[in-house]
C-alpha positions as CSV (number, residue, x, y, z in Angstrom):
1,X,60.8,20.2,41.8
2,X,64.1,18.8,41.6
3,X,66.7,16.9,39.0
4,X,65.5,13.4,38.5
5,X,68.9,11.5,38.5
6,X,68.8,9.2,35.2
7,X,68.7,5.4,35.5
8,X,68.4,2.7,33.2
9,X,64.7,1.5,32.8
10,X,63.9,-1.9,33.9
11,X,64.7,-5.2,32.1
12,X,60.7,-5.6,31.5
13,X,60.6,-2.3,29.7
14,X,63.6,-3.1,27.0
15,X,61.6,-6.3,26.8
16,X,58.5,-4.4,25.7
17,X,60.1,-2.2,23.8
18,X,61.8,-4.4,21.2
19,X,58.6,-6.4,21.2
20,X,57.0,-2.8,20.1
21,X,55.0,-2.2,23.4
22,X,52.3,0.9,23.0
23,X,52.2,3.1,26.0
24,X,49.2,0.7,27.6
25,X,51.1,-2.0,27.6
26,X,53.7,-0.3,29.1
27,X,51.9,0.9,32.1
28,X,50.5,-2.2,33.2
29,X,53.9,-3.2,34.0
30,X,54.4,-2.7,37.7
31,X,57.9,-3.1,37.4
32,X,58.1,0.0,35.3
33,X,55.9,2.1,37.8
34,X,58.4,0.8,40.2
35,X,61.4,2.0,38.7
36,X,60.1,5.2,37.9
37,X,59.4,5.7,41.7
38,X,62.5,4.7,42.6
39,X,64.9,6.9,40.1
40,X,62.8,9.6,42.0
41,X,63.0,8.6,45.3
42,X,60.0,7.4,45.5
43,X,58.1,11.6,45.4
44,X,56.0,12.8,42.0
45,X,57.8,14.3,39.4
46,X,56.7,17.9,39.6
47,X,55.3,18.4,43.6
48,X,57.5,16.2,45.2
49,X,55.0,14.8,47.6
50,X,55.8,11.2,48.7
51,X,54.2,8.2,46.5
52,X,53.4,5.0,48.3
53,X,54.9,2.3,46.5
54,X,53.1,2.5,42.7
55,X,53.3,-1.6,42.6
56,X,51.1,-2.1,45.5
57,X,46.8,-2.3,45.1
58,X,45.0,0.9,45.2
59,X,48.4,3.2,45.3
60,X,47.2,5.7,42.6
61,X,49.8,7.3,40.5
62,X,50.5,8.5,37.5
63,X,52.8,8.6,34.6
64,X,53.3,11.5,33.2
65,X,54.5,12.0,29.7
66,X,56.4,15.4,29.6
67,X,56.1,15.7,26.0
68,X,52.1,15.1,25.8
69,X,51.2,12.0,23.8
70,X,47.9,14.2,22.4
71,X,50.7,16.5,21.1
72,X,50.6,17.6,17.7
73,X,53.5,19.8,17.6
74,X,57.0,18.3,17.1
75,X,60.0,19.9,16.7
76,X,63.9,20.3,18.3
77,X,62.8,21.2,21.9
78,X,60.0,18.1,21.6
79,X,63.2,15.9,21.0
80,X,65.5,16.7,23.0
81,X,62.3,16.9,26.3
82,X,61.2,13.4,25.3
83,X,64.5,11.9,24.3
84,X,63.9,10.5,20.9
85,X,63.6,11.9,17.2
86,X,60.4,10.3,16.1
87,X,57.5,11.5,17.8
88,X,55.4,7.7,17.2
89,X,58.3,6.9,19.7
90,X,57.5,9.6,22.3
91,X,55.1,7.6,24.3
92,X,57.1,5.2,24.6
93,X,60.2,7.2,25.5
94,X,62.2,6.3,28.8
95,X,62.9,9.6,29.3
96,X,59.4,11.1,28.6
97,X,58.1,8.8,31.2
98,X,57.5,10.9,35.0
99,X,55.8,9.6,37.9
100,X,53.2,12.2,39.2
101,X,50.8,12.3,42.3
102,X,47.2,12.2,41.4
103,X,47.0,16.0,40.9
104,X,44.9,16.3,44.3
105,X,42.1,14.7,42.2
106,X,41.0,12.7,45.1
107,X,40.2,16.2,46.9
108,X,38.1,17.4,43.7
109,X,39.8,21.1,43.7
110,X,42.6,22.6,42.8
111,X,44.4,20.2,40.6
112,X,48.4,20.1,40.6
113,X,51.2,18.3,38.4
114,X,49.8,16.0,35.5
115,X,45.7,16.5,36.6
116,X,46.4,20.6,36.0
117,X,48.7,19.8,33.4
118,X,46.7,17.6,31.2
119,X,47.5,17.2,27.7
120,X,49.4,20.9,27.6
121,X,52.8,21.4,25.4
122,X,55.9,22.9,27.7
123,X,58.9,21.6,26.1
124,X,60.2,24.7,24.5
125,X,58.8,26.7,28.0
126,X,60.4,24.7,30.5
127,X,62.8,21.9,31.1
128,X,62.2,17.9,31.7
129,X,63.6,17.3,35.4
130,X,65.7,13.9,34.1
131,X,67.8,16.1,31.7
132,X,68.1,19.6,33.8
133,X,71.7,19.7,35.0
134,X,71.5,21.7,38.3
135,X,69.9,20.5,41.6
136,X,66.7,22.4,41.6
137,X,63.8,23.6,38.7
138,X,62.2,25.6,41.1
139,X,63.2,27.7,44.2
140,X,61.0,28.2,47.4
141,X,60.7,31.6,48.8
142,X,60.3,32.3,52.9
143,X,56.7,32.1,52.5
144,X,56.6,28.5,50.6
145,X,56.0,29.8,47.2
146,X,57.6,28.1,43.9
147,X,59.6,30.4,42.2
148,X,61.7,29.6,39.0
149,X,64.7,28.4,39.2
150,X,68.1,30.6,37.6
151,X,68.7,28.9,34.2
152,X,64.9,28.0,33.0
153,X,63.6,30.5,30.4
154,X,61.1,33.1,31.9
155,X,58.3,31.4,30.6
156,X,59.0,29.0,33.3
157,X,56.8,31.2,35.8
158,X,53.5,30.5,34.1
159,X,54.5,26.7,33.8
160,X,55.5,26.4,37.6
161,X,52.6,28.9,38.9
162,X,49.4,28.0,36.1
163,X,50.1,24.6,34.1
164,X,51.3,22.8,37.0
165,X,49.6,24.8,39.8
166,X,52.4,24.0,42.0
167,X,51.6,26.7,44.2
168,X,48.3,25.1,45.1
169,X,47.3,26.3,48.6
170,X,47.6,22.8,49.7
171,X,51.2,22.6,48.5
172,X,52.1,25.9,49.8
173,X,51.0,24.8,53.4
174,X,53.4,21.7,53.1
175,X,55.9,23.2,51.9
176,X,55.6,25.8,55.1
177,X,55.4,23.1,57.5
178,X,59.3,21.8,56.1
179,X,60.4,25.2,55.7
180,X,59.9,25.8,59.7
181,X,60.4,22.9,61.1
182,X,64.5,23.2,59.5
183,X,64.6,26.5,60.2
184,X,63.6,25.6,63.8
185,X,66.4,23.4,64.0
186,X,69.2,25.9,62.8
187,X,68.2,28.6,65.2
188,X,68.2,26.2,68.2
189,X,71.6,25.3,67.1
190,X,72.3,29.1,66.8
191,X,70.9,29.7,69.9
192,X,73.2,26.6,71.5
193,X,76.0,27.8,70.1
194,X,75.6,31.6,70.2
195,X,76.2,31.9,66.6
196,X,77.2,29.1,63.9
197,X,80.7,29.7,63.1
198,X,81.8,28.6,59.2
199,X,82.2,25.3,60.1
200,X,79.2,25.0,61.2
201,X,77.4,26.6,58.1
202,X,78.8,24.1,55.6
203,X,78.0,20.6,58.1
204,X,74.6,22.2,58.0
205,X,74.6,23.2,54.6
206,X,75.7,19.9,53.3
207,X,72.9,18.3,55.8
208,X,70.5,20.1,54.0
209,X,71.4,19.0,50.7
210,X,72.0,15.3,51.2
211,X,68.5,15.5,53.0
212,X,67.1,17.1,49.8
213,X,67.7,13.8,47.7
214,X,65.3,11.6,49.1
215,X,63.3,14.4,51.5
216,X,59.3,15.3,51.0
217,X,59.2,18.7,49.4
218,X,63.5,18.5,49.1
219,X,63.8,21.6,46.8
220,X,62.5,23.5,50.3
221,X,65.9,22.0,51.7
222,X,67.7,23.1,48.9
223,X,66.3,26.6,49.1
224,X,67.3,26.8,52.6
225,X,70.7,25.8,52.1
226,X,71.4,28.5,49.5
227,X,70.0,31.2,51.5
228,X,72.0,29.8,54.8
């Protein structure tokens, strides 16, 4: 899971908005679904699996309020995760609003993101990705794992491993599969070179991470780069 980059929401949505627009209404507009896919280049929210375009028939997503709209708790941490200081305006909250996967649904097991998620409070636990400030919410160990990130609380752990299930065995496999295939590439460039001098190190380095911004699974990039 990485930072979601904040952009502006769509001309429709300010439209709905000021008209008072409920959360239905709001996500029948495929011009929303859209955007959201597109301020996170185009992968879900938590996973980062790639989404086929949300605007197109029979492309299932989902969106994904971080702060739950079943929620009855409300306080400090609710506002500043959902971006608004009236919970009646959470729903509706550009910032509250995620694209998500369908949870793995379709293979009726082991649920991920917003299907294992559900209607479950984590705004004082963990951090929305459009307001976290550093690259990456989660790190990925050698073996593919999801591991918390340096700067979410410690709670995090539970969040990233049980609420969202993000180390579903199906995930964990993909993540793998990146994780070699880049690490296949920098030893046959080692191996070329008989060693990667500094030079080297930060051109790959910086491949990595400009990779990670629109890449499948990116954080694995990321996770890569800070190790190399």
């Amino acid at each position: 899971m990485q930072r979601i980059k904040f952009v502006s929401p769509p001309q429709s949505y300010v439209k709905l908005r000021s008209e008072g627009a409920d959360f239905s209404q709001l996500s029948s507009d495929t011009a929303i679904r859209r955007a959201l896919w597109e301020q996170q280049s185009r992968r879900c929210a938590y996973c980062e699996r790639r989404l086929k375009d949300p605007s197109k028939p029979d492309h299932r997503t989902r969106i994904e309020h971080f702060h739950p709209q079943s929620s009855d708790l409300w306080d400090g941490d609710c506002e500043e995760a959902s971006g608004t200081v009236k919970q009646d305006k959470a729903p509706t909250s550009w910032k509250n609003l995620l694209l998500c996967c369908d949870g793995n649904e379709r293979a009726g097991a082991s649920y991920c993101c917003d299907k294992s998620k559900a209607g479950r409070e984590i705004c004082a636990v963990f951090r929305n990705p459009k307001s976290w400030p550093l690259p990456a919410l989660v790190n990925v160990d050698r073996a593919g794992y999801a591991t918390v990130a340096l700067g979410l609380p410690h709670t995090a752990d539970a969040v990233i491993k049980e609420t969202l299930n993000l180390n579903a065995d199906h995930l964990v496999s993909a993540r793998k599969a990146v994780l070699a295939a880049r690490i296949q590439q920098i030893e046959q460039q080692r191996r070329k070179h008989r060693g990667l001098t500094h030079a080297m190190r930060i051109e790959i380095i910086g491949r990595l991470r400009k990779d990670a911004e629109s890449a499948e699974f990116g954080a694995v990039l990321l996770s890569i780069a800070d190790r190399l």
